[in-house]
N, C-alpha and C positions, 0 to 999 in steps of 0.2 A: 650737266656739264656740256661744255660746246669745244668745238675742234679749235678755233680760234681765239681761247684765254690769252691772256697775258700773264707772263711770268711775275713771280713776287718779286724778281729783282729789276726789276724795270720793263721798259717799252720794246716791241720787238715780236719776234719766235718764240712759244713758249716751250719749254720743255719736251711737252707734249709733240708739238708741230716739230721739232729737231725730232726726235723720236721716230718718228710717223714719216717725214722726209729721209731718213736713213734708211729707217724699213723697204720703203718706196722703191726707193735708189737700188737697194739689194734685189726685191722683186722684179722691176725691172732687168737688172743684171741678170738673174734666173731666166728669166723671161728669152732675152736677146741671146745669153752664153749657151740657152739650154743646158740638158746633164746628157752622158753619156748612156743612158738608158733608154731617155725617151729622142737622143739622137738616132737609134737606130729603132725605133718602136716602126712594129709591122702592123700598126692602127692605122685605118684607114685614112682619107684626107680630111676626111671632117671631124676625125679628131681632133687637127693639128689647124683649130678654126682662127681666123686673124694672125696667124703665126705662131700661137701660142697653143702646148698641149694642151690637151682638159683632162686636171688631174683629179679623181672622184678622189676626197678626205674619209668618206665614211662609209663603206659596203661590209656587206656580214657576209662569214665563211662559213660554214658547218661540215667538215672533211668525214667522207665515211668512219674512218678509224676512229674519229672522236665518238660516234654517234654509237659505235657496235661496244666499244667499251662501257657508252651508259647504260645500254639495252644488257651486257652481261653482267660486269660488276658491279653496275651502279642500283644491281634489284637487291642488294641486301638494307635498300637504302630508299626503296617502293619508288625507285626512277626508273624508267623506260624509253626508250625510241620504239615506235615502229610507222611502217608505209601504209599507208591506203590509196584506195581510188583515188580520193578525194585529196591528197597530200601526205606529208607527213607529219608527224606527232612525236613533242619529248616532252616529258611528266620529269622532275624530280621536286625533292621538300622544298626549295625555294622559288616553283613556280612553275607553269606549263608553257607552253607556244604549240600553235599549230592550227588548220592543216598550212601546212607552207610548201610553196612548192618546192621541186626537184631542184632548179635551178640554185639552190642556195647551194647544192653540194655538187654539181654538175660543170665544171668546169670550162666543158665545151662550150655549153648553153651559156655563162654564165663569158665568155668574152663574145659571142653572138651577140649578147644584149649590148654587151661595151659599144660593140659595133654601131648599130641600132642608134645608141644613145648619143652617137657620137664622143666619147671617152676612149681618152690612150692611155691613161693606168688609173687603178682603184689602187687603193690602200686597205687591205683585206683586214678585217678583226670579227670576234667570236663577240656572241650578243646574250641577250637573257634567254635561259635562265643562268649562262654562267657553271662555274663550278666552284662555287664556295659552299657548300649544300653536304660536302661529306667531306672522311677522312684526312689524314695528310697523307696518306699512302694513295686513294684513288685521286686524289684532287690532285697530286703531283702527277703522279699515268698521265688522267686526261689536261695537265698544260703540257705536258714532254710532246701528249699525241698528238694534242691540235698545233702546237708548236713546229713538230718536225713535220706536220704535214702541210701545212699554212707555206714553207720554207720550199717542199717539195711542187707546191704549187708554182710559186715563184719561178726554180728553174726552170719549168717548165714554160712558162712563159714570163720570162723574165723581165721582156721590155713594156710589159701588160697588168706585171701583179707587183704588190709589195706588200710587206707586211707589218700589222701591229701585234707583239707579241701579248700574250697570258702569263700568268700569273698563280700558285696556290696562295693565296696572299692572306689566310688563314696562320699562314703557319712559316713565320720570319725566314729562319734557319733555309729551309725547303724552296722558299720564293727567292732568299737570295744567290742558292745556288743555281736553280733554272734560268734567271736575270742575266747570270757569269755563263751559264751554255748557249740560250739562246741565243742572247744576242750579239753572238758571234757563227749564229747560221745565216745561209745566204737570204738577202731579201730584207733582212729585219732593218725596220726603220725606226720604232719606237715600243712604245709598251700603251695595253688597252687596259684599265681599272674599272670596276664599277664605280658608281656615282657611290655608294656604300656598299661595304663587307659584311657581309650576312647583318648588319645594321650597325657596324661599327662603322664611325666618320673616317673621312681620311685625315682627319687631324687627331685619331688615338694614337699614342704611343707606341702602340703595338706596328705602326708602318714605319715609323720616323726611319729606321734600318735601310730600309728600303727606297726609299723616297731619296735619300744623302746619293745611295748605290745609283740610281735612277739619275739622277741629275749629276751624277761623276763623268757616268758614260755618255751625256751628255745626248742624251734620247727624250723627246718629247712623250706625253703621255694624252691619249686620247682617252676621254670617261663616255660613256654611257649609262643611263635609267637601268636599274635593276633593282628586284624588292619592294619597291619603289612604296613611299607614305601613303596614308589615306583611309587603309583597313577598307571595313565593308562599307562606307558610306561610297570610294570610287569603286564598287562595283559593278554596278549598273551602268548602261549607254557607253560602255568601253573606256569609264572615267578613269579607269587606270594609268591609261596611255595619254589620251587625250588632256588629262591635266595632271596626272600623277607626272609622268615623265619630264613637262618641263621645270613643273615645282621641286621634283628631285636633285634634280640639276643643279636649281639656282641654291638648295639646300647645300649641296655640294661644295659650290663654290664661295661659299659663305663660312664653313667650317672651315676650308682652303685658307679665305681672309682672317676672319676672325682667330682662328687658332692658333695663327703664326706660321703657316705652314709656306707661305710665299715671300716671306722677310726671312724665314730660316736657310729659305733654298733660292736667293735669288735668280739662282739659274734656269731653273726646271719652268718649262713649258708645257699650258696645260691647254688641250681642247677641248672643249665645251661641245654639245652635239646641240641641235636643234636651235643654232644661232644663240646658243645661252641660255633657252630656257625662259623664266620670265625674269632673269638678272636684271637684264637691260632696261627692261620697264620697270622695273623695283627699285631701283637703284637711289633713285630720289630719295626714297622713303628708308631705306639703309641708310643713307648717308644721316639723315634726319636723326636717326636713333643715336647714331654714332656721335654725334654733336649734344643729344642731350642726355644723354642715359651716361652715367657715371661707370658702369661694370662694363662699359663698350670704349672708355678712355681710354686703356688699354692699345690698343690701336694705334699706330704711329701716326699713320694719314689716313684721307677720308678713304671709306671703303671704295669710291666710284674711280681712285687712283688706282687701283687692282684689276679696274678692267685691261687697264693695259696688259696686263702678266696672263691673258687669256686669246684662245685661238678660237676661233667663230666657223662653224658651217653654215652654208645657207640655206635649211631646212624650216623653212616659216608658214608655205604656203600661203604666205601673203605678199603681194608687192609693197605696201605701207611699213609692213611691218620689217621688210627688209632693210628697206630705204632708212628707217629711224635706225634699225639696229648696226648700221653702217655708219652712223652721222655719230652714233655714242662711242664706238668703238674704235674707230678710223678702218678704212679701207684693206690696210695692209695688215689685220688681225682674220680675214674671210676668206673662206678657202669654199670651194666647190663641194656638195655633199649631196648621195641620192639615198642614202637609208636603204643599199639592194640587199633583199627585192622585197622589200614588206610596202603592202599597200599605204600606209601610211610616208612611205618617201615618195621621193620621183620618179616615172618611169623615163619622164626626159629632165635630165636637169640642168643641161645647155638652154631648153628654151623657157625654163623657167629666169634664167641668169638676163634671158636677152629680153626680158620685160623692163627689168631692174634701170634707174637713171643711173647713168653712166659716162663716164668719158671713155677712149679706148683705151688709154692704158688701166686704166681704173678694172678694165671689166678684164683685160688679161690678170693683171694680178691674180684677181678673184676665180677665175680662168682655169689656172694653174700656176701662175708665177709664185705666190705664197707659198703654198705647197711643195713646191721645187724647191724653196729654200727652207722651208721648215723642215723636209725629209731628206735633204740633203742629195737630192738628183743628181 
């Protein structure tokens, strides 16, 4: 698909390009009006680069209080946190991490780096292994914990942090009463999903509940890799991450399409981590099924018209691959991401942004003006 189709009803703008030029228009707007949060942000000046904040989309939290709840209650369930020399370490049934540094939970350290990176607010969310892995009694605790402490964070530096909140999303009832508390604590901007629930899609029945509630309140929803396909054949050479993760994704958002889940909810906004994963390159070959495979008619429009209805970080670690995934997408779907602080993100993701071809409004968008208007700055 190309930025410059023409519409089926004749010669001109096509949908898309109206689309895209509204978006624009509104980014912009973000952009020049700024919000009242990042008007008084005490980020230093190179956060505030070309005029524009730099808004990180994608940084992982881990607040003590969640971490000491897994290491207590969550051993009836052989999960653990503890510290070493060497980092820290959480084990539960759905998967381990570690050693990671302090900085994930360290606060101070953890806008010292903003500093560094040159970034005037993150958008904070919880990563794998998640808490879909136990009860509905512990699995609610730890979203109330990391929830009211993600929020605590916030006040504390308020012009510096925001939040994506969690979820028990195991268990309907339970997730859509934390949905109704939380996200009416200070800070919350949207809601974090795994890419799958302990391997249920997000197009099982069992979330429809939640998703209507989700797109009422009118909050965007960030996914991330968790669980993640492949078995033992990714794991070796760290093929978990390295390809499990983007293949997750594009799993994700294909159940998303395919299931009905973005024709049933035309509102909800969804973000994609790792620039989409390998959607965007796949996408050809989607569309392809979709055109000949009869059990995929179904489908109203081609799958490649759904990339609209998604939000893109720019986690690629390629400039090639950036560049295409911006030309499939449009500009005004890319929000700034450094995956803090796992090796595998950015440690600067301002200067990976200034590799990137651009014009200047193009690169503020991407900057933070996106962001600003998808989080409602």
């Amino acid at each position: 698909m190309t930025t410059n189709r023409k519409s089926a009803s004749g010669p001109g703008i096509s949908r898309r390009g109206l689309l895209q030029a509204g978006l624009a228009t509104a980014a912009v707007t973000a952009i020049d009006g700024t919000s009242d949060i990042l008007a008084q942000s005490q980020a230093p000046s190179s956060a505030h680069a070309n005029g524009v904040s730099a808004i990180d989309i994608h940084a992982h939290y881990f607040p003590q209080v969640y971490l000491d709840l897994v290491a207590d209650e969550g051993k009836r369930f052989n999960a653990s946190y503890n510290m070493t020399d060497k980092g820290w370490y959480i084990k539960t049934p759905a998967g381990n991490n570690g050693p990671l540094p302090t900085s994930f939970i360290d606060l101070k350290a953890r806008i010292a780096d903003m500093d560094q990176q040159g970034v005037a607010l993150q958008a904070i969310s919880l990563t794998a292994p998640m808490l879909y892995w136990c009860d509905a009694e512990l699995s609610t605790k730890l979203a109330k914990a990391w929830n009211d402490a993600a929020s605590a964070a916030h006040q504390k530096y308020p012009t510096r942090l925001v939040v994506f909140l969690t979820l028990p999303m195991l268990y309907p009832d339970r997730a859509l009463d934390e949905l109704t508390r939380a996200s009416e604590l200070p800070g919350m901007r949207g809601v974090y999903l795994g890419t799958n629930i302990a391997g249920k899609d997000l197009d099982d029945p069992l979330f429809e509940p939640i998703l209507a509630r989700i797109e009422a309140l009118d909050l965007p929803i960030f996914l991330h890799p968790v669980d993640v396909i492949g078995g033992d054949r990714l794991k070796p050479f760290f093929l978990s991450n390295l390809i499990g993760n983007p293949v997750d994704t594009a799993v994700a958002a294909c159940h998303l399409i395919f299931g009905g889940v973005l024709d049933r909810h035309p509102k909800l906004q969804i973000g994609l981590p790792h620039a989409g994963g390998v959607l965007p390159i796949l996408i050809g070959r989607i569309d392809q099924g979709w055109r000949t495979r009869e059990d995929l008619k179904s489908l109203p429009q081609a799958p490649s018209t759904y990339l609209q209805r998604f939000t893109y970080d720019t986690i690629t670690h390629s400039k090639a691959t950036m560049e295409f995934v911006i030309k499939e997408v449009g500009v005004e779907r890319i929000m700034l991401g450094s995956d803090y602080c796992f090796t595998m993100g950015y440690s600067r993701p301002l200067q990976f942004l200034e590799q990137i071809d651009l014009g200047s409004t193009e690169r503020k968008m991407i900057l933070g003006g996106n962001a600003a208007r998808l989080l409602k700055l």
